[in-house]
DSSP file (Angstrom, degrees, kcal/mol; ACC not computed):
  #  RESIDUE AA STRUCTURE BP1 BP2  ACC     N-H-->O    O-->H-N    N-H-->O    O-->H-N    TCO  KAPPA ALPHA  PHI   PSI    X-CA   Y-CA   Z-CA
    1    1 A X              0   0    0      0, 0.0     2,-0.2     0, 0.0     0, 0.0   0.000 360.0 360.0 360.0 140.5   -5.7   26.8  -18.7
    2    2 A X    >   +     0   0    0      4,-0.0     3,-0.9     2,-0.0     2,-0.4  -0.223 360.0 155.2-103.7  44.3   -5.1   23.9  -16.0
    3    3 A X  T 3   +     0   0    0      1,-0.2     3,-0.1    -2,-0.2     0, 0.0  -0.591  57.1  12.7 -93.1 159.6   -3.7   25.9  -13.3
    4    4 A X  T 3  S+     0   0    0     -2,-0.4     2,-0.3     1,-0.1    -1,-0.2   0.835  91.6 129.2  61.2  34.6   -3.8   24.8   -9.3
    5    5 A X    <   +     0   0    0     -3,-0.9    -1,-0.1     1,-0.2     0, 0.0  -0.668  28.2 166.8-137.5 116.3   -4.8   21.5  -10.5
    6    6 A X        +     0   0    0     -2,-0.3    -1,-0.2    -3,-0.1    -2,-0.0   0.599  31.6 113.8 -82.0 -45.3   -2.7   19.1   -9.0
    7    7 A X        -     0   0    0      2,-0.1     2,-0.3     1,-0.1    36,-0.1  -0.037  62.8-130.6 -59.4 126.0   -4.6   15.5   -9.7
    8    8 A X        -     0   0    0      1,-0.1    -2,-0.1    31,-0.1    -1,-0.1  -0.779  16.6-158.3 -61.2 132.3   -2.7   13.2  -11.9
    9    9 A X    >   -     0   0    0     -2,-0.3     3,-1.2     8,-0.0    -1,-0.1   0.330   8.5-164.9 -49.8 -28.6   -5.2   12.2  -14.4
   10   10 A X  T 3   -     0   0    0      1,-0.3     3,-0.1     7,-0.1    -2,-0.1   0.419  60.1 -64.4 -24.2  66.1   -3.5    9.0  -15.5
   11   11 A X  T 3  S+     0   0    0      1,-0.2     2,-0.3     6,-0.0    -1,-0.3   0.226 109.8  75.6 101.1  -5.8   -5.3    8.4  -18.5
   12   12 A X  S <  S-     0   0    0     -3,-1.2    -1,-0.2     1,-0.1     2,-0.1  -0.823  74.8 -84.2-140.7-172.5   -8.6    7.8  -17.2
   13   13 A X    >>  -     0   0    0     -2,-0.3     4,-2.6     1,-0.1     3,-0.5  -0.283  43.5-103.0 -68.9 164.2  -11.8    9.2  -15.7
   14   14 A X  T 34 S+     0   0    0      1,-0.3    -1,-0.1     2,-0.2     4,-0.0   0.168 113.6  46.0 -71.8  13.5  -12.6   10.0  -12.3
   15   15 A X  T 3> S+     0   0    0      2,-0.1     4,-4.3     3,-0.1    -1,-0.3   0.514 117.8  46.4 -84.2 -53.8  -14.5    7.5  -11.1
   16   16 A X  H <> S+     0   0    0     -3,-0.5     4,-1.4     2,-0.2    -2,-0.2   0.773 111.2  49.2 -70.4 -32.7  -12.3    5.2  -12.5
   17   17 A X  H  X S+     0   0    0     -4,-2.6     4,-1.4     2,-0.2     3,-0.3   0.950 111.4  52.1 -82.6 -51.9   -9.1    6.9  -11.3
   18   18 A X  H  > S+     0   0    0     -5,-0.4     4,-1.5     1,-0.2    -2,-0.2   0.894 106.9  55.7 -37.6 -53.0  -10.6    7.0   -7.8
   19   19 A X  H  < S+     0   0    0     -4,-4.3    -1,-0.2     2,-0.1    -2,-0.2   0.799 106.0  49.0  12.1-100.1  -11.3    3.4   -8.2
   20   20 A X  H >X S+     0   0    0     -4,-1.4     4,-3.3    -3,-0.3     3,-2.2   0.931 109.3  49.6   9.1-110.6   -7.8    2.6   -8.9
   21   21 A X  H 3X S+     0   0    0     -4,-1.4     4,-1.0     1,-0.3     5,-0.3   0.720 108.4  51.9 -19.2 -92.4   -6.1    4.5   -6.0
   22   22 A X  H 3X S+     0   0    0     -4,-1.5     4,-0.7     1,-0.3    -1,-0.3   0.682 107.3  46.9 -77.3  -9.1   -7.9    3.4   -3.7
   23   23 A X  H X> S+     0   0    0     -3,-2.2     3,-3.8    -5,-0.2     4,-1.2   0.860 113.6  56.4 -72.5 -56.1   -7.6   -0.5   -4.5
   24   24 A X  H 3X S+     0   0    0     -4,-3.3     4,-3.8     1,-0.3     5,-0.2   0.911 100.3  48.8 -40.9 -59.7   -4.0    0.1   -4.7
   25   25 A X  H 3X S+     0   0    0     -4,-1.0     4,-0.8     2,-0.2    -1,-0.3   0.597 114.6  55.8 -64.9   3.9   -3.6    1.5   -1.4
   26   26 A X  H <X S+     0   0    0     -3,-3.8     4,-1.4    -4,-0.7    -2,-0.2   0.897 100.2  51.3 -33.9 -84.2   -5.7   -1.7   -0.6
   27   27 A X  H  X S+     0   0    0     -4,-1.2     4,-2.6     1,-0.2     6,-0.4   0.817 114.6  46.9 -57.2 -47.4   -3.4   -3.9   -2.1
   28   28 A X  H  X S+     0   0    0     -4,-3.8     4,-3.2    -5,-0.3     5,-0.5   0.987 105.1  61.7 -43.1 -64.9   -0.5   -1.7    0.4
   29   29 A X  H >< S+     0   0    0     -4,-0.8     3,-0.5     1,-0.3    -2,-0.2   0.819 122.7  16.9  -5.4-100.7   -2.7   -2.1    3.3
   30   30 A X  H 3< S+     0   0    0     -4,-1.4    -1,-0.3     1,-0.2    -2,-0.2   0.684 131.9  42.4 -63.6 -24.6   -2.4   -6.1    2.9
   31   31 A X  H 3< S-     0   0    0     -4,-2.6    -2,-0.2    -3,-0.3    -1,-0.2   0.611  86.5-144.0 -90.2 -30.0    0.7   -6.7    0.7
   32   32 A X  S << S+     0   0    0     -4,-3.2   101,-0.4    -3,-0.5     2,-0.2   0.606  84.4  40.2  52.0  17.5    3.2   -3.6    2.6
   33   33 A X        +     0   0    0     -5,-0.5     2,-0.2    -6,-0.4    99,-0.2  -0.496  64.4 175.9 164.2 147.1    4.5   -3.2   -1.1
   34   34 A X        -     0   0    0     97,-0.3    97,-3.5    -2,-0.2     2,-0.4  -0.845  24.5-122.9-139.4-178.2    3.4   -3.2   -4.5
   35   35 A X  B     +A  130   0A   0     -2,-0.2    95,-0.2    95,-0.2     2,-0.1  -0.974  44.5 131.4-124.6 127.3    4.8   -2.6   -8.2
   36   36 A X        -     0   0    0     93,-1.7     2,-0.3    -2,-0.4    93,-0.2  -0.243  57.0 -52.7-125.0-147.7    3.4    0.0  -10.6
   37   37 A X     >  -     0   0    0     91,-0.2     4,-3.2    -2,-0.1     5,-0.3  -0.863  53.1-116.3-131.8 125.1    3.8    2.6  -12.9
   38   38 A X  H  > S+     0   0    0     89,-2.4     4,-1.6    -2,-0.3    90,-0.1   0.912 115.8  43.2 -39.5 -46.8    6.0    5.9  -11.5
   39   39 A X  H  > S+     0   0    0     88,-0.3     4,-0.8     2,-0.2     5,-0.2   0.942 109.1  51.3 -70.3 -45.8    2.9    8.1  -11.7
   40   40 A X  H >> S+     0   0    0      2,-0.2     3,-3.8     3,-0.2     4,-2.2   0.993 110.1  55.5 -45.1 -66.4    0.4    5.8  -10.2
   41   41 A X  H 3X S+     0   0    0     -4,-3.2     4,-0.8     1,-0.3     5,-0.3   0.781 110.7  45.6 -37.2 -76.1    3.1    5.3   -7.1
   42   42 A X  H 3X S+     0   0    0     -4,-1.6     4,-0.6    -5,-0.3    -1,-0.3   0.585 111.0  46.8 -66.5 -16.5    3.1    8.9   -6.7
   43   43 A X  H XX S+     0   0    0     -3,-3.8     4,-1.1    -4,-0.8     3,-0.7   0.820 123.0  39.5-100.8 -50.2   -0.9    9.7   -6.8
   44   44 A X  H 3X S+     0   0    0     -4,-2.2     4,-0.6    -5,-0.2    -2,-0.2   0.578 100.9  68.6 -70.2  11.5   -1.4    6.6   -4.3
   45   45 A X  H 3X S+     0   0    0     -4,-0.8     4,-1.5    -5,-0.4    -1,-0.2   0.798 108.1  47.2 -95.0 -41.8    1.8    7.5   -2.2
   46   46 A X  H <X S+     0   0    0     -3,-0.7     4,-0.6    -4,-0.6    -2,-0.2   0.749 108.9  48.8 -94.8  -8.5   -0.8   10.5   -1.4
   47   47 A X  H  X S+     0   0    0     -4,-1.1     4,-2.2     2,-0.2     5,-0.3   0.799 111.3  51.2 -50.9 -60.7   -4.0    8.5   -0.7
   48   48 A X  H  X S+     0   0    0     -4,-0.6     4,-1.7     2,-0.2    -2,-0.2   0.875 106.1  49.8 -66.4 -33.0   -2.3    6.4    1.5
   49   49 A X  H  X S+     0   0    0     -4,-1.5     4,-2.1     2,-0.2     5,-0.4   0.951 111.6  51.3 -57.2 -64.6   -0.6    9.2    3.7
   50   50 A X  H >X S+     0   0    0     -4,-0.6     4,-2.3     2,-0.2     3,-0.9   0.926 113.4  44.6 -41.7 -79.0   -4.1   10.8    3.9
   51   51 A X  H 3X S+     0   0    0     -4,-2.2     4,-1.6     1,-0.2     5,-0.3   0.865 115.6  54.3 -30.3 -42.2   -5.8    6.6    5.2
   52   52 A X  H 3X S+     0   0    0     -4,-1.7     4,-1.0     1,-0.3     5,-0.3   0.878 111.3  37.6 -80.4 -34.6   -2.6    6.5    7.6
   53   53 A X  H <X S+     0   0    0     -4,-2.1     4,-1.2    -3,-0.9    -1,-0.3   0.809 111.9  62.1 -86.7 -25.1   -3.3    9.8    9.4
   54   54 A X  H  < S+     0   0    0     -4,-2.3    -2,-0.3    -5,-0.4    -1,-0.2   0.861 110.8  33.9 -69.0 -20.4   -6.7    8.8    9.2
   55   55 A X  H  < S+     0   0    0     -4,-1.6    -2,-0.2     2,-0.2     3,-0.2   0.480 106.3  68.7-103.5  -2.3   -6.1    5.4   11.5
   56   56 A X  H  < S+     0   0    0     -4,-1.0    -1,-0.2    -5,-0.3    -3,-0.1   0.871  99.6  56.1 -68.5 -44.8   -3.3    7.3   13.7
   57   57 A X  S  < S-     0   0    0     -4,-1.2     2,-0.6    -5,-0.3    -2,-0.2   0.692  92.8-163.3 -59.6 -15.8   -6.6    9.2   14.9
   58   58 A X        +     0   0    0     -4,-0.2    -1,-0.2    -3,-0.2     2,-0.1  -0.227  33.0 131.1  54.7 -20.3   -8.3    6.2   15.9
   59   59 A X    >>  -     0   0    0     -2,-0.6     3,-3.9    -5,-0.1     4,-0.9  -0.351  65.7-111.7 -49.7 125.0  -11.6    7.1   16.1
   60   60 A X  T 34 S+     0   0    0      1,-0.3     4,-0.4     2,-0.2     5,-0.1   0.629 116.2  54.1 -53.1 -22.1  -14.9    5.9   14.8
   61   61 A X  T 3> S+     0   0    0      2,-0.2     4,-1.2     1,-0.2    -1,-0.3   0.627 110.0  46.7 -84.4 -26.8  -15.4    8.5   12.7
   62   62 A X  H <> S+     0   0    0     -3,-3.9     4,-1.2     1,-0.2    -2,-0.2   0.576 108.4  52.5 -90.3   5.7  -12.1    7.8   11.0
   63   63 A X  H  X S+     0   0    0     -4,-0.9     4,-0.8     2,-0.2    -2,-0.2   0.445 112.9  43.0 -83.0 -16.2  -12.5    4.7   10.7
   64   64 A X  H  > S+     0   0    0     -4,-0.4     4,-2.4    -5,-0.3     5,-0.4   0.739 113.6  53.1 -71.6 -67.9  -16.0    5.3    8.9
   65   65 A X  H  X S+     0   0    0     -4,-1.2     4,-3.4     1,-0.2     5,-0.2   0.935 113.9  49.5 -36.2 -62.1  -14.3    8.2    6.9
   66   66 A X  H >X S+     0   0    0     -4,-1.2     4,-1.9     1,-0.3     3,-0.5   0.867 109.6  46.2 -30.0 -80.5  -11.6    5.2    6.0
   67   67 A X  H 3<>S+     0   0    0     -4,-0.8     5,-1.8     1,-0.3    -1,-0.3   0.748 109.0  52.3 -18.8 -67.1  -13.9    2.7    5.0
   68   68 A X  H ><5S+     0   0    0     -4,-2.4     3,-1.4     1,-0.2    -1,-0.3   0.901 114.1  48.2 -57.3 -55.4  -16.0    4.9    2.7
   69   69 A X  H <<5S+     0   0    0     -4,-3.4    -2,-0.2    -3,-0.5    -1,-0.2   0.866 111.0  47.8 -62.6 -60.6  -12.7    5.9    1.0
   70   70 A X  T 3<5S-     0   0    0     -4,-1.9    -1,-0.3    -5,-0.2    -2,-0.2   0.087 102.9-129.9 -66.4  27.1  -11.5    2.5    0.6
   71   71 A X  T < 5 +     0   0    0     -3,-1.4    -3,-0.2    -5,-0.2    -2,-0.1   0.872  65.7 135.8  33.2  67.1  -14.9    1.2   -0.8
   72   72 A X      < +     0   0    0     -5,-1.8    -1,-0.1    -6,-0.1    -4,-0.1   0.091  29.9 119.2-110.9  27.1  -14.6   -1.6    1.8
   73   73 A X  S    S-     0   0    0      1,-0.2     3,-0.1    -6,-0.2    18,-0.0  -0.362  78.2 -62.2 -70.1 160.4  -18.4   -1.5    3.0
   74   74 A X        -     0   0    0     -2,-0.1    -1,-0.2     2,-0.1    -2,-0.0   0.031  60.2 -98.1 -61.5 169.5  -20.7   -4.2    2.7
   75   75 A X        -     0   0    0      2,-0.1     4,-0.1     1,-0.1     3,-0.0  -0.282  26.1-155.6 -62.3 173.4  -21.6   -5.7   -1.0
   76   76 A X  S    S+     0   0    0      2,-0.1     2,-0.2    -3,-0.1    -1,-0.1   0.350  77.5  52.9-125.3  -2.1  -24.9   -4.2   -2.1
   77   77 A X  S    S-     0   0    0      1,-0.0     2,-0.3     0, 0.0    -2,-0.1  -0.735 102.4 -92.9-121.8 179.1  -25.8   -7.2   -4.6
   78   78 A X        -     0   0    0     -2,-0.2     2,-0.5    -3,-0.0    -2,-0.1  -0.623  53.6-147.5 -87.3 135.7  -25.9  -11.4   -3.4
   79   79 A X        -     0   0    0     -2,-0.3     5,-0.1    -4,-0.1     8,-0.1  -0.888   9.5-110.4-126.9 131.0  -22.2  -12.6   -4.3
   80   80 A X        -     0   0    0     -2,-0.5    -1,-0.0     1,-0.1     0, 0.0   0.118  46.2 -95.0 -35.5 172.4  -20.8  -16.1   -5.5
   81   81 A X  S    S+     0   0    0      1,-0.2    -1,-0.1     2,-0.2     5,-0.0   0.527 124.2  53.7 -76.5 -23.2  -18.6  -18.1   -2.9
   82   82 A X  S  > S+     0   0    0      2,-0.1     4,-1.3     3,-0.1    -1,-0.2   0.622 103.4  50.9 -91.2 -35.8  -15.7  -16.9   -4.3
   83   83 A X  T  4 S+     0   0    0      1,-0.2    -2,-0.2     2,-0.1    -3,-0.1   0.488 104.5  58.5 -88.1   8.2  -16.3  -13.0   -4.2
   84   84 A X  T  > S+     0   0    0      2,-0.1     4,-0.6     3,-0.1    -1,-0.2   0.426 104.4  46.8-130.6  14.4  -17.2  -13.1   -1.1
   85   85 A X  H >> S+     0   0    0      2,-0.1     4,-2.1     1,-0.1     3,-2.0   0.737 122.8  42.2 -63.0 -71.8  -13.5  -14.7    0.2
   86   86 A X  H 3X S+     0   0    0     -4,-1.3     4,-0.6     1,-0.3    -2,-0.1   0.614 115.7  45.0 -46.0 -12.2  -12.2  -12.1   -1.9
   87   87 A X  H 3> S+     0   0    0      2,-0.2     4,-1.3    -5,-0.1    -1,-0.3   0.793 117.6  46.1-105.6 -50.4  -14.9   -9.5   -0.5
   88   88 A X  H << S+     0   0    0     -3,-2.0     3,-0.4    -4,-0.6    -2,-0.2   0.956 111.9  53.1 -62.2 -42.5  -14.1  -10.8    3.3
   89   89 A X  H >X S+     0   0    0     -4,-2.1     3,-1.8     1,-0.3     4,-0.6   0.845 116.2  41.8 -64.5 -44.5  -10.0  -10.6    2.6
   90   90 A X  H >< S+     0   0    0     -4,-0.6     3,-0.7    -5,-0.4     4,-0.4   0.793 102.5  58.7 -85.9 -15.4  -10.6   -7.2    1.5
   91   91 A X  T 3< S+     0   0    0     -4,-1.3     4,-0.5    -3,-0.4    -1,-0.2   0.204  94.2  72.5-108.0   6.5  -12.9   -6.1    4.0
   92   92 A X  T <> S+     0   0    0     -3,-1.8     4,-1.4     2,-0.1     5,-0.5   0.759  74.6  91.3 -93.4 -23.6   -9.7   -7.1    6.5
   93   93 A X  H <X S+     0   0    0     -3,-0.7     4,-1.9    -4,-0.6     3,-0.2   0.879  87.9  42.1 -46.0 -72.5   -7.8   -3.8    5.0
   94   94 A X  H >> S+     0   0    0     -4,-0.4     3,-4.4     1,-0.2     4,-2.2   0.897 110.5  58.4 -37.3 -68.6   -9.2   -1.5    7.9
   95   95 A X  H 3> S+     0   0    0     -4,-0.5     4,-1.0     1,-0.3     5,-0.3   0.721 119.2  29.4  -7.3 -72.9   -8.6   -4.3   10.6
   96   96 A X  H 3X>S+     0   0    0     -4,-1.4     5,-2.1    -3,-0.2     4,-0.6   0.660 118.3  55.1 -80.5  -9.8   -4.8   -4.4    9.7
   97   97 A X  I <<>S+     0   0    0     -3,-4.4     5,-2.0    -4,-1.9    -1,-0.2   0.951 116.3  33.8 -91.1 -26.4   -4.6   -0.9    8.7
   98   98 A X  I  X5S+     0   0    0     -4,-2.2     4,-1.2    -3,-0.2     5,-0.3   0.829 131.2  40.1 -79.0 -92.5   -6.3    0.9   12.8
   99   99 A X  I  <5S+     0   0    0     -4,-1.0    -3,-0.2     1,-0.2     4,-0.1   0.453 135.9   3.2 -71.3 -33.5   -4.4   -2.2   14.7
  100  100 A X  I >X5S+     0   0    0     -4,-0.6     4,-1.7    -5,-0.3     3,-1.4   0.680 124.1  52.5-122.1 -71.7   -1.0   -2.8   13.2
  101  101 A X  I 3><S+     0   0    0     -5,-2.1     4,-0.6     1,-0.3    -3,-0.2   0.736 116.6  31.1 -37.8 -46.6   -0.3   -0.2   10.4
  102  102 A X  H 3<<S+     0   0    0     -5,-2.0    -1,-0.3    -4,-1.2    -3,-0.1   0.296 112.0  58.5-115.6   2.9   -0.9    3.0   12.1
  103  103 A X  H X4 S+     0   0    0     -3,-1.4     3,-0.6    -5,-0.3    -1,-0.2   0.765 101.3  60.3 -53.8 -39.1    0.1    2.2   15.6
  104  104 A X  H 3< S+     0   0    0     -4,-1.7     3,-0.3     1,-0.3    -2,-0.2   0.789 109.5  44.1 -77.4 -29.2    3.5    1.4   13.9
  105  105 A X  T >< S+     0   0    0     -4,-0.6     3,-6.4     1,-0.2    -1,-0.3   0.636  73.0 127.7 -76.0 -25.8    3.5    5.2   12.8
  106  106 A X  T <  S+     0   0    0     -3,-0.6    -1,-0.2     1,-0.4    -2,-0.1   0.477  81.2  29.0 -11.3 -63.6    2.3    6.6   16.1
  107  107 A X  T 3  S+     0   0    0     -3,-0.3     2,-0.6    -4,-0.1    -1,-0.4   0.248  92.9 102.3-100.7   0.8    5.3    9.1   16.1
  108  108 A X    <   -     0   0    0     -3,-6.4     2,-1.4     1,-0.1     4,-0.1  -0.850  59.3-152.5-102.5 134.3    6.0    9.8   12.7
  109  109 A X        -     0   0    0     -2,-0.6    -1,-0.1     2,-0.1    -2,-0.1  -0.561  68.6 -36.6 -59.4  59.2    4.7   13.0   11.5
  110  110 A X  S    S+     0   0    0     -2,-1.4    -1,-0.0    -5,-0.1    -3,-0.0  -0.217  93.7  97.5 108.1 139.0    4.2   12.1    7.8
  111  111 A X        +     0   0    0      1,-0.1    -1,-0.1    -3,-0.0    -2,-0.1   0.721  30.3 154.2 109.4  -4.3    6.1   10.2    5.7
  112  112 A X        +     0   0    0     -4,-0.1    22,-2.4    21,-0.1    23,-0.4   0.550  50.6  27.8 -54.3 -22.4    4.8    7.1    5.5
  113  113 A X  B     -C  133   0B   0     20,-0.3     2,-0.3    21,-0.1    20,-0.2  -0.846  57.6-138.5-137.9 161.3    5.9    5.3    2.0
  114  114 A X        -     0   0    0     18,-2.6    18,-0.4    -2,-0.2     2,-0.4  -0.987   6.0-140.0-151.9 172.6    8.2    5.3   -0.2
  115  115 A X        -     0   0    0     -2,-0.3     2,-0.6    16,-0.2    16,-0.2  -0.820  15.5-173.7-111.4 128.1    8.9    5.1   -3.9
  116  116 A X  E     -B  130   0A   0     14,-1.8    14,-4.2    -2,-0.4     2,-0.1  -0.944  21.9-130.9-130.7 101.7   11.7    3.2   -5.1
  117  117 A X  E     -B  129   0A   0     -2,-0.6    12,-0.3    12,-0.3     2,-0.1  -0.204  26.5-174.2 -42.0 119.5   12.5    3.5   -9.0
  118  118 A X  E     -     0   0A   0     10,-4.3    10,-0.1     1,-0.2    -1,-0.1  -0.448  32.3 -62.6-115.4-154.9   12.9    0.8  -10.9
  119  119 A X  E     -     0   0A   0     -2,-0.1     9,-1.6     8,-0.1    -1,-0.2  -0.265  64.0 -97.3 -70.1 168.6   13.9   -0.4  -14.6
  120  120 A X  E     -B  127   0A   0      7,-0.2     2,-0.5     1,-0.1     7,-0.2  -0.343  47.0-102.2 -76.0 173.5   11.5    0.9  -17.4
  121  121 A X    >>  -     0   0    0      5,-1.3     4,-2.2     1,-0.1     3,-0.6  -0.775  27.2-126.1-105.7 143.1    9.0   -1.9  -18.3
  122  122 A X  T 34 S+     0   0    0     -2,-0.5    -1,-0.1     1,-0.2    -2,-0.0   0.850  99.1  53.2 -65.7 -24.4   10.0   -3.7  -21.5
  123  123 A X  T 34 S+     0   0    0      1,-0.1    -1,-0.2     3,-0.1    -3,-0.0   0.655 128.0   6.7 -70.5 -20.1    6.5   -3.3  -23.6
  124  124 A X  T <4 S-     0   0    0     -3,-0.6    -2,-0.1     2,-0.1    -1,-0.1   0.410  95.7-114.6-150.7 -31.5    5.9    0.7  -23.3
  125  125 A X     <  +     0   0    0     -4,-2.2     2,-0.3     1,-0.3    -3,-0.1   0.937  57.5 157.8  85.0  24.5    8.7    1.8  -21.9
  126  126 A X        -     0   0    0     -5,-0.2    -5,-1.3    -7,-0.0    -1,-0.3  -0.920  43.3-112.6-111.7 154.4    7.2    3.1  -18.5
  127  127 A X  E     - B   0 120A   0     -2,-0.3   -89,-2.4    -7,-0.2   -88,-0.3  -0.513  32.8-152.1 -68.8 135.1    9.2    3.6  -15.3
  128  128 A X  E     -     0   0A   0     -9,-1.6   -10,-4.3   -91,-0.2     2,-0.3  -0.745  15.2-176.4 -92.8 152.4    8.2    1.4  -12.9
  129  129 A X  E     - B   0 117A   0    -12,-0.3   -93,-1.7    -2,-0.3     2,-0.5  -0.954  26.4-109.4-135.3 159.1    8.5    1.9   -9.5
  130  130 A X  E     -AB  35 116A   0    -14,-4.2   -14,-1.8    -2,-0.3     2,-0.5  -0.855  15.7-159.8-104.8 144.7    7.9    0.2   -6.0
  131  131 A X        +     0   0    0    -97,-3.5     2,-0.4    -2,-0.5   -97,-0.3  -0.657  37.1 144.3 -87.6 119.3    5.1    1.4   -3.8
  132  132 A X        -     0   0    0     -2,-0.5   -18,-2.6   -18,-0.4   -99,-0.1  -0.879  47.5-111.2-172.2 155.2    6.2    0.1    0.0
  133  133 A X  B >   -C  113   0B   0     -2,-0.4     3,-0.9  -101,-0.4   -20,-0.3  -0.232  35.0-109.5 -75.2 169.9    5.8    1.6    3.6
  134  134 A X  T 3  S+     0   0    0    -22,-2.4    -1,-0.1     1,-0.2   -21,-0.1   0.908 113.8  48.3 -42.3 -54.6    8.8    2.9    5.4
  135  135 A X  T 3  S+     0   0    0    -23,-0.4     2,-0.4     2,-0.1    -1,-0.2  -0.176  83.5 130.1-102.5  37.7    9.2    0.6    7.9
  136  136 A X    <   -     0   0    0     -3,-0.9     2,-0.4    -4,-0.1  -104,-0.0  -0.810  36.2-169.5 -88.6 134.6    8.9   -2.2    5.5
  137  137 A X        -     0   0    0     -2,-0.4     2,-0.6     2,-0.0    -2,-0.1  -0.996  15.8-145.9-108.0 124.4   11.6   -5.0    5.6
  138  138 A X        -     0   0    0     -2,-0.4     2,-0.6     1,-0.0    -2,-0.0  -0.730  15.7-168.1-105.7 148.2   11.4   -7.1    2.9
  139  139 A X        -     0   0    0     -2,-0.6     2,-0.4     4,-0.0     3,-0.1  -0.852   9.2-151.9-112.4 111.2   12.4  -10.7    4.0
  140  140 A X     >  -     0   0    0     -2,-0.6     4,-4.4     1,-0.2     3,-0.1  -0.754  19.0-131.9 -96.9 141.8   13.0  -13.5    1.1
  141  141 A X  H  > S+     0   0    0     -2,-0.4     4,-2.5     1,-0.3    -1,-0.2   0.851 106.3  59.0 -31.2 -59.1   12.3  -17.0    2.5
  142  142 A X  H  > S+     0   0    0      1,-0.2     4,-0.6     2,-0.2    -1,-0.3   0.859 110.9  39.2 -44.0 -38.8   15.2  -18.3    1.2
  143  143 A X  H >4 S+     0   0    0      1,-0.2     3,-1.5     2,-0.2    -1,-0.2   0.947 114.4  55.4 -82.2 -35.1   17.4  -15.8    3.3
  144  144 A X  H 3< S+     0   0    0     -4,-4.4    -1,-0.2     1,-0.2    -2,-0.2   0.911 108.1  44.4 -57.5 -39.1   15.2  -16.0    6.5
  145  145 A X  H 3< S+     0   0    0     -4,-2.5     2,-0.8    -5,-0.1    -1,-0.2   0.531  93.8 105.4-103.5  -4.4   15.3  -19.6    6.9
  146  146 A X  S << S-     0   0    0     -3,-1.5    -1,-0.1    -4,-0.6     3,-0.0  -0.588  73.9-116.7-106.9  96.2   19.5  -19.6    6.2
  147  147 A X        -     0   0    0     -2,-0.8    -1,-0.1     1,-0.0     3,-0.1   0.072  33.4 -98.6 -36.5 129.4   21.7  -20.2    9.4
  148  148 A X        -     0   0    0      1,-0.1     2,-0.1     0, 0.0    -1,-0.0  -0.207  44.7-101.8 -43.2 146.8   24.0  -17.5   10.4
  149  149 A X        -     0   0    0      1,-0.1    -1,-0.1    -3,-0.0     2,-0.1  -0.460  32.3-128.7 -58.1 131.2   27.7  -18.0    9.2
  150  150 A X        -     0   0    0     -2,-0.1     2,-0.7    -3,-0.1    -1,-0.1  -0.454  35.0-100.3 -79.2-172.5   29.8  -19.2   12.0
  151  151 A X        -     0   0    0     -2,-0.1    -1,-0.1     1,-0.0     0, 0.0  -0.699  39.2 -96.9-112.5 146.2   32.9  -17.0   12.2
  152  152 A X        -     0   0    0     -2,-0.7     2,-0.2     1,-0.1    -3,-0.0  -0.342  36.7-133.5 -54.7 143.5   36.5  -18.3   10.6
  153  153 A X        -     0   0    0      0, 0.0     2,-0.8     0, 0.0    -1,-0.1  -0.642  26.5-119.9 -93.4 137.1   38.9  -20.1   13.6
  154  154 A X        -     0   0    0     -2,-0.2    -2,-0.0     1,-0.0     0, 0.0  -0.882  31.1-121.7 -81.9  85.9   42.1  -18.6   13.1
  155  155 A X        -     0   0    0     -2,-0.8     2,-0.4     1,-0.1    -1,-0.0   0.291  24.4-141.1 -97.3 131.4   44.7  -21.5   12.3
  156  156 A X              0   0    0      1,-0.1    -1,-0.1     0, 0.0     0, 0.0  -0.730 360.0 360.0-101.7 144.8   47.7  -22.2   14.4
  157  157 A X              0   0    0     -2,-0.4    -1,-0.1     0, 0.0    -2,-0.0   0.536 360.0 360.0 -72.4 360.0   51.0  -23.2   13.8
């Protein structure tokens, strides 16, 4: 019988699923939204609440705890020039997540993301969803760069 066990499984082992998560909440970290699978969202919407209360606390010891969690510790084998951009870039995820991410939370109890449904994906048929922090705005270039409307002059007779 599987009762009181809560972990989504999603299809793979536990190493693997552990993995997973925790690149994804990686990929929040630096990206402040990503696109999945409805179930994935929801088992890394609770990984990530767990990292974020860990960097409200500030402390060296959650920031160690952090780290470990987010496999962002040094490599343990010599890496080509290009996995170790990709190795440095990831290894920025604490950085942004103690100085800018979890100041920005300072007062919220909880709460941190949310999941925003989207259409099913055409190939399978799975709901997709978006992964993305609260206090996320998302800004397209196009609209950022677009001078305000002036406002219509009334015409006189």
């Amino acid at each position: 019988m599987r009762h009181l066990k809560r972990t989504a499984k999603l299809g793979r082992t536990g190493e693997h699923r552990n993995a997973m998560l925790s690149n994804m909440v990686c990929s929040l970290i630096i990206h402040k939204r990503i696109t999945t699978t409805l179930a994935k969202a929801k088992a890394a919407r609770s990984v990530a609440e767990k990292i974020v209360t860990l960097g409200k606390k500030g402390t060296l010891h959650a920031r160690r705890l952090a780290s470990a969690h987010l496999h962002t510790h040094g490599p343990t084998v010599r890496l080509s020039k290009d996995a170790q951009k990709k190795w440095r870039a990831q290894s920025d995820v604490i950085r942004i997540l103690f100085e800018d991410i979890a100041p920005a939370f300072k007062e919220r109890n909880g709460g941190y993301t949310r999941i925003i449904r989207m259409e099913q994906r055409p190939g399978d048929a799975a709901q997709k969803a978006i992964l993305e922090w609260v206090d996320f705005v998302a800004t397209d270039p196009e609209v950022a760069e677009a001078a305000p409307a002036e406002e219509a002059k009334p015409e006189s007779k």
